[in-house]
C-alpha positions in Angstrom: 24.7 3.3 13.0 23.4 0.0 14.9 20.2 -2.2 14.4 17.8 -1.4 17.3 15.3 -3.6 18.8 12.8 -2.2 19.7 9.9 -3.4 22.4 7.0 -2.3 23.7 6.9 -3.0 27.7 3.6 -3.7 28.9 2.3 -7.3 27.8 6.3 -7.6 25.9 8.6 -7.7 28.4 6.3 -7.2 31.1 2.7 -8.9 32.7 0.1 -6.1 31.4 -1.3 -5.2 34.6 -3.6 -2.2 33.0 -2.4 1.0 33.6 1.1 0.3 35.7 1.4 2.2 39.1 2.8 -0.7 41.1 6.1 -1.0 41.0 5.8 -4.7 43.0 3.7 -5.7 40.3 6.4 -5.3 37.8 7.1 -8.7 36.4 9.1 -9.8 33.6 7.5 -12.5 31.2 9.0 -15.8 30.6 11.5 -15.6 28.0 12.4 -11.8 28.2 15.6 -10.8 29.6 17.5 -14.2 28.2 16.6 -13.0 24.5 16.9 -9.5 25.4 20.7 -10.5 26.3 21.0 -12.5 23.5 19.8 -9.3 21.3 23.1 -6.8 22.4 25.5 -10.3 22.1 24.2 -9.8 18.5 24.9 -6.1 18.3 21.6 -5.3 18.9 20.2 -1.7 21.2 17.0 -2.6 23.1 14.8 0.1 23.0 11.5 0.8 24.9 8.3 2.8 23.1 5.8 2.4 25.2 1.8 4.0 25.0 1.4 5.3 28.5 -1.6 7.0 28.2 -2.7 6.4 31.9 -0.8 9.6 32.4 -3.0 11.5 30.3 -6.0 10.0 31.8 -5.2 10.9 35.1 -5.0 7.6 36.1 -1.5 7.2 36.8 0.3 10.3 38.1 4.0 10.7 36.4 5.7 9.5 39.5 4.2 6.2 39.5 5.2 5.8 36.2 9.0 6.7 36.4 9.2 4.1 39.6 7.3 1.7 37.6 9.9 2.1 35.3 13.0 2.3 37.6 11.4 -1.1 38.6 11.9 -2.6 35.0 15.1 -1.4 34.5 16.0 -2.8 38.1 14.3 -6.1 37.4 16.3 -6.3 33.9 19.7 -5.5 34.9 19.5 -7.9 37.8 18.8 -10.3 34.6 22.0 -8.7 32.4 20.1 -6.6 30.7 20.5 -2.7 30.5 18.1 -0.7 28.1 19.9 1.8 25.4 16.7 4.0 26.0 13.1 4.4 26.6 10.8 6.3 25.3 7.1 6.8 26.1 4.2 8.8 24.7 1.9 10.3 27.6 -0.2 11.6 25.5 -4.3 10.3 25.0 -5.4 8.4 22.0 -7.3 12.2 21.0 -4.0 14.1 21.5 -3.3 14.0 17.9 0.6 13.7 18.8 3.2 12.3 16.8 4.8 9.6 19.0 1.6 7.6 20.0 1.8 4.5 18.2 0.5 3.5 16.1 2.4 6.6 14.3 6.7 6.1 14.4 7.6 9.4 16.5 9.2 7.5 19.0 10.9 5.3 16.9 12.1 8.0 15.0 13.4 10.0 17.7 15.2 6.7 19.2 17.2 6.4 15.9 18.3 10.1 15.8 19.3 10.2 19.3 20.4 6.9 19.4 21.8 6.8 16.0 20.2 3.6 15.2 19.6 2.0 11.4 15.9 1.6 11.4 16.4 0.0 8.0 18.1 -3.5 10.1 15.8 -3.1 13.1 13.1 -5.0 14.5 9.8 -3.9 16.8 7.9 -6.8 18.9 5.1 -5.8 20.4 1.7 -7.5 21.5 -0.6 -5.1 20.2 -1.1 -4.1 16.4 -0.1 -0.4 16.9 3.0 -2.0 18.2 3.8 -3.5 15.0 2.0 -0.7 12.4 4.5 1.8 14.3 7.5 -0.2 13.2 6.4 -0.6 9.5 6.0 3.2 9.9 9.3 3.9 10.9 10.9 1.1 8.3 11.6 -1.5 10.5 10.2 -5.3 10.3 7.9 -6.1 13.2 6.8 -9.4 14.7 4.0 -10.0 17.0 4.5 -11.4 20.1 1.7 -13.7 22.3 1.4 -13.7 25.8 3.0 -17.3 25.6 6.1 -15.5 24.0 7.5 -16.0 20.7 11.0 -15.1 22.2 13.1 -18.0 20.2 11.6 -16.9 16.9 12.6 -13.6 17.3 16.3 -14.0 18.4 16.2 -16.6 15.4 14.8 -13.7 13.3 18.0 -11.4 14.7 20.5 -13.9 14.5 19.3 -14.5 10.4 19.6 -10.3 9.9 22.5 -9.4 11.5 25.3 -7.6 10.0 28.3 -9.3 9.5 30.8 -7.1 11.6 32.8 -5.0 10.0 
């Protein structure tokens, strides 16, 4: 088993632009990919959970959302990164499911499909459910600001990484 991290994408990785349909408005925040890389030098699997409730709403139909996606993933990997999975809840706030943070589902189901150690993980995220669905899962969690916090969290992987075997 492998430590995750794990990131949210809208207003983490990426500009928050609402409820994402635009592909061309997919833009990676300052900061981003270099940690990201600097995360799987470390041993680390980057992981997406990400609310994307617009679905549910009706306000974003499920094919703007996969090429929103195909756009981040696109945009990363032209920056060295490559995502070991992503996982999003479409559900509404008054679905009652088990993977819209701030409850762990998708967290969970990363690590079992993944076979990640939760236990030497890390969520970032922007918002408080971000970070209350880490804690749920049994990872530490760090906030990150729009200005990004990206050296104190590689700082914060570096410190917690297992020695290799």
């Amino acid at each position: 088993m492998r430590p995750a991290l794990f990131v949210d994408r809208d207003g983490t990785i990426i500009r928050d632009v609402g409820y994402p349909r635009d592909p061309a408005l997919v833009e990676p925040l300052a900061g981003a990919a270099p940690a990201l890389r600097r995360a799987r030098e470390l041993g680390y699997a980057i992981v997406i959970v990400s609310n994307q409730s617009g679905v549910a709403r009706g306000l974003i139909r499920p094919e703007e959302a996969r090429a929103v996606q195909d756009r981040v993933a696109e945009v990363f990997a032209a920056e060295g990164v490559v995502f070991d999975g992503v996982f999003f809840c479409l559900h509404g706030p008054d679905d009652g499911c088990a993977c819209r943070k701030p409850r762990p589902g998708m967290l969970l189901e990363a690590a079992r499909e993944l076979g990640l150690d939760l236990g030497a993980s890390l969520m970032i995220g922007d918002k408080p459910a971000d970070l209350e669905a880490g804690r749920a899962a049994g990872t530490a969690a760090i906030a990150i600001e729009t200005s990004g916090r990206w050296d104190a969290i590689v700082a914060w992987l570096a410190a917690h990484r297992a020695p290799a075997p």
